[in-house]
C-alpha positions as CSV (number, residue, x, y, z in Angstrom):
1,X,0.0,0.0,0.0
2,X,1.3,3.5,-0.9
3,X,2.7,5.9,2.3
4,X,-0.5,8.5,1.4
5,X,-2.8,5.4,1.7
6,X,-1.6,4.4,4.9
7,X,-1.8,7.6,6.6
8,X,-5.4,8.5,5.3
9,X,-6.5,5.5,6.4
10,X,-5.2,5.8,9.7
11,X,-6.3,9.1,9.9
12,X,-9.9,8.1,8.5
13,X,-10.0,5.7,11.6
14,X,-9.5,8.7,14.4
15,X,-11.5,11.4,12.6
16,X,-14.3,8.9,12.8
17,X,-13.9,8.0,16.3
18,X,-14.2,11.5,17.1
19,X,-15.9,13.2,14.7
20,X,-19.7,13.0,16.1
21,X,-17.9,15.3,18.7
22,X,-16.6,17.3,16.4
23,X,-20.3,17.8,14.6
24,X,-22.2,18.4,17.9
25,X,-19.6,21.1,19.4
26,X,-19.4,22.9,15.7
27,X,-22.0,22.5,13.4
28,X,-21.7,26.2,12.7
29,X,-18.9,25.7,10.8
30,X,-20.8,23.5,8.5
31,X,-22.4,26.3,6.8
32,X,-25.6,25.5,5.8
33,X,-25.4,21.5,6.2
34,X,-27.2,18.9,7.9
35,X,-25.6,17.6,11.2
36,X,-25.3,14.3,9.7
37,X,-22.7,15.5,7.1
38,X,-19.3,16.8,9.5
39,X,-15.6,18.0,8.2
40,X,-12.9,16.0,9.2
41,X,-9.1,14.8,8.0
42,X,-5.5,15.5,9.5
43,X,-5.7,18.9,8.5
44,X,-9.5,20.1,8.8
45,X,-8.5,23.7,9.6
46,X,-6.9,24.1,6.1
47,X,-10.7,23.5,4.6
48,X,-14.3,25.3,4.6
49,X,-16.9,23.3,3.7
50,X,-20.3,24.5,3.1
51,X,-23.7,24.5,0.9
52,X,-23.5,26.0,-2.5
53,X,-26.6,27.2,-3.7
54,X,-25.5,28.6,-6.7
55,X,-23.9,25.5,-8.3
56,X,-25.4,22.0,-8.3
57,X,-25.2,18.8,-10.7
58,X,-29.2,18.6,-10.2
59,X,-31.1,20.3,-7.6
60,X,-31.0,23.6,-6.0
61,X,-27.7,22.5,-3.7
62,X,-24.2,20.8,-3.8
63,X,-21.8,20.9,-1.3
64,X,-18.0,21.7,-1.1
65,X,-14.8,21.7,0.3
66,X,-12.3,24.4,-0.6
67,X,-8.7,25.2,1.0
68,X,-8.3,28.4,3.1
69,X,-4.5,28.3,2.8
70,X,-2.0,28.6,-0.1
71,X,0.2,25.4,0.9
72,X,-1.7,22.7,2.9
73,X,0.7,18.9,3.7
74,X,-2.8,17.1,4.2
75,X,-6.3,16.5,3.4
76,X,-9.7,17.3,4.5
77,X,-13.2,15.9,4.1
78,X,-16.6,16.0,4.1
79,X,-18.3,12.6,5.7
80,X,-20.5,11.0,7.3
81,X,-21.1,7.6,8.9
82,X,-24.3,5.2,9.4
83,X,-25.4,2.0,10.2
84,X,-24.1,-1.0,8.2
85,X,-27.7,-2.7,8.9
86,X,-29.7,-2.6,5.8
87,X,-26.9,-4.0,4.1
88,X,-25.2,-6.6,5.8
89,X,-24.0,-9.8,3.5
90,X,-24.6,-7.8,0.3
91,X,-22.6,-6.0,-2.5
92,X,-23.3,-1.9,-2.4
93,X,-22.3,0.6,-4.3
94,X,-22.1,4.1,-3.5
95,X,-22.3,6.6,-6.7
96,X,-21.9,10.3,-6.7
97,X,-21.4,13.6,-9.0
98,X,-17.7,15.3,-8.3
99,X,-17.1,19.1,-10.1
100,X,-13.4,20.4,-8.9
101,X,-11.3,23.4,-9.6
102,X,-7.5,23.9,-9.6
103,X,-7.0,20.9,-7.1
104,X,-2.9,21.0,-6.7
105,X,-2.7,17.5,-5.4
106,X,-6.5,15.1,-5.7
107,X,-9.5,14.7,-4.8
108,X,-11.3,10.9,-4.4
109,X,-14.5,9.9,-3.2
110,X,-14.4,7.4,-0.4
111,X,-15.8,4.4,1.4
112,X,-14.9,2.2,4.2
113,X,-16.9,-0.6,5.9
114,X,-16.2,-1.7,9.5
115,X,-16.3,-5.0,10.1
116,X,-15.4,-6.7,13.5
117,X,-12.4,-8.6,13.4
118,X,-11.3,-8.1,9.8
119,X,-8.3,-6.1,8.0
120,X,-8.2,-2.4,8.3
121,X,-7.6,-1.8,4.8
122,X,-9.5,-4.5,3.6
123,X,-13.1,-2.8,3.0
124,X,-11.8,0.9,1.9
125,X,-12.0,2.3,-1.2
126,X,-10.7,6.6,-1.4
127,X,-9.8,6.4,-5.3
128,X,-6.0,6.7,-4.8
129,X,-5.8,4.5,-7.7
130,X,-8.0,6.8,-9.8
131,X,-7.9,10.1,-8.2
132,X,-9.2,13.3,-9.6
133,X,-6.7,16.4,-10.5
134,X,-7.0,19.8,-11.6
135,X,-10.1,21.3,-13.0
136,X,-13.3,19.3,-14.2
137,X,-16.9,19.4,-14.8
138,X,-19.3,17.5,-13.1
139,X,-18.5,13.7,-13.9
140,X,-19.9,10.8,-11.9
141,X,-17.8,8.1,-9.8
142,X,-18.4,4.8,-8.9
143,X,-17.4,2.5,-5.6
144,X,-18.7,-1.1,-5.2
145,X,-17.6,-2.8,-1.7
146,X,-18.6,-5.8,-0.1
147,X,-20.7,-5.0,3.3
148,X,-19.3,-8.3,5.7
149,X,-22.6,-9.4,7.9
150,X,-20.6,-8.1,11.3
151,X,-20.2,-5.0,10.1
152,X,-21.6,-2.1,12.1
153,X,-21.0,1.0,10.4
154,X,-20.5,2.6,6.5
155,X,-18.8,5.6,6.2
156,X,-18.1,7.7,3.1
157,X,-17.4,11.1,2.2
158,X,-15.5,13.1,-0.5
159,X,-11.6,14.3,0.3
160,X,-9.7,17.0,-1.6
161,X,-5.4,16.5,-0.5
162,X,-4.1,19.8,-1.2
163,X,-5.2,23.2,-2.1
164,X,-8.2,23.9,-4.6
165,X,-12.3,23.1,-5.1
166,X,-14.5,20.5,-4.8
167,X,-18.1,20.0,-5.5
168,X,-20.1,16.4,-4.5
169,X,-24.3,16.2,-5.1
170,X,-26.4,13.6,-5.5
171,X,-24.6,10.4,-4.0
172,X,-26.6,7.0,-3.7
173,X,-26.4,3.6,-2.3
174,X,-27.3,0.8,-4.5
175,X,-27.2,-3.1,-3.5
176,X,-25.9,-4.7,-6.3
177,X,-25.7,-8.6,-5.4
178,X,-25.3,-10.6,-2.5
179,X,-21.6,-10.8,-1.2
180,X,-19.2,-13.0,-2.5
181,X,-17.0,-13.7,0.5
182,X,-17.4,-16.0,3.4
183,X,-17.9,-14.2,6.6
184,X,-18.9,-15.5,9.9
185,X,-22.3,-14.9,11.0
186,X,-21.9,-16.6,14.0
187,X,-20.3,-13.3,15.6
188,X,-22.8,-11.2,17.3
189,X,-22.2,-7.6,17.0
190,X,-23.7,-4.4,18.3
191,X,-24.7,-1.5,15.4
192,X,-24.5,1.5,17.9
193,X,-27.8,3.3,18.5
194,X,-26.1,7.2,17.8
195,X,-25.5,6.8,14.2
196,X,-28.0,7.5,11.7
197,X,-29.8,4.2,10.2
198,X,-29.2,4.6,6.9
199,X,-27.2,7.3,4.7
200,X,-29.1,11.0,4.8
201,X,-29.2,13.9,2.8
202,X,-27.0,12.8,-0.1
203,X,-28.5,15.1,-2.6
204,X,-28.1,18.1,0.5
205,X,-31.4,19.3,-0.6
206,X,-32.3,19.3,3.3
């Protein structure tokens, strides 16, 4: 695995540990967003993030994360995290619609499943091997991900590494199939009650 894969996928692990705090003490700073969607990353101070009303791939709204600094050395994002309930032992995939502007380093949509007792890098996905650059027009990106049945939790977002614009609307979950690994369902796990059921307000229309 590449270094930059390593550490944002260590550093995906603590901002979601800690990023319900993070919402609850400063949803201001969201600008306009739901609670469920919270900024996060190893360098979250570098980045607004907001509702644009003015641009959107359909709809009224998109949202965004731009860099407040000239030189940032690390990423920010946009996420948010629910239960892994309503699809446990399937296939999903999560589709959205990314816009960017002058992005110095990339920008990747991103998903991770937490299973109990499997690799950490096992059920990620952040487009490292396909990431977007520079400037483009709304296009739309694909991840599919098997959901092991002990996971507890799904959690995606959009990151931009660097300096420059991005825009996300209009992201979906889709089961596509059953799974096609072996887990064990013997394991009895416990999806916490303070996450959101099911992904919310992906077309930030609310």
């Amino acid at each position: 695995m590449k270094k930059h894969q390593i550490i944002i996928l260590l550093s995906f692990f603590t901002i979601v540990s800690l990023g319900f705090i993070s919402c609850n003490q400063n949803s201001n700073q969201n600008k306009g967003l739901s609670n469920e969607w919270f900024k996060a990353g190893n360098s979250p101070q570098s980045y607004e993030v907001g509702l644009d009303k003015s641009i959107s791939q359909n709809g009224n709204n998109s949202s965004f994360i731009e860099s407040k600094e000239s030189k940032i050395q690390g990423f920010g994002t946009l996420m948010q995290t629910c239960s892994a309930k309503e699809y446990l032992g399937k296939k999903v995939k999560m589709s959205g619609f990314i816009k960017t502007e002058q992005v110095s380093d990339w920008v990747g949509m991103w998903l991770r499943i937490d299973p109990n007792n499997s690799p950490a890098n096992k059920y990620f996905d952040n487009m490292s091997k396909n990431p977007i650059k520079g400037t483009t027009n709304w296009t739309k990106y694909e991840i599919v991900l098997d959901v092991p049945s002990n996971s507890n939790s799904l959690n995606f977002g959009v990151l931009i590494s660097g300096t420059g614009k991005v825009w996300f609307d209009n992201l979906s979950f889709e089961i596509v199939g059953n799974s096609t690994e072996k887990f064990n369902d013997s394991i009895n796990i416990e999806i916490s009650k303070y996450i959101s059921p099911k992904p919310t307000n992906l077309d930030f229309e609310n």
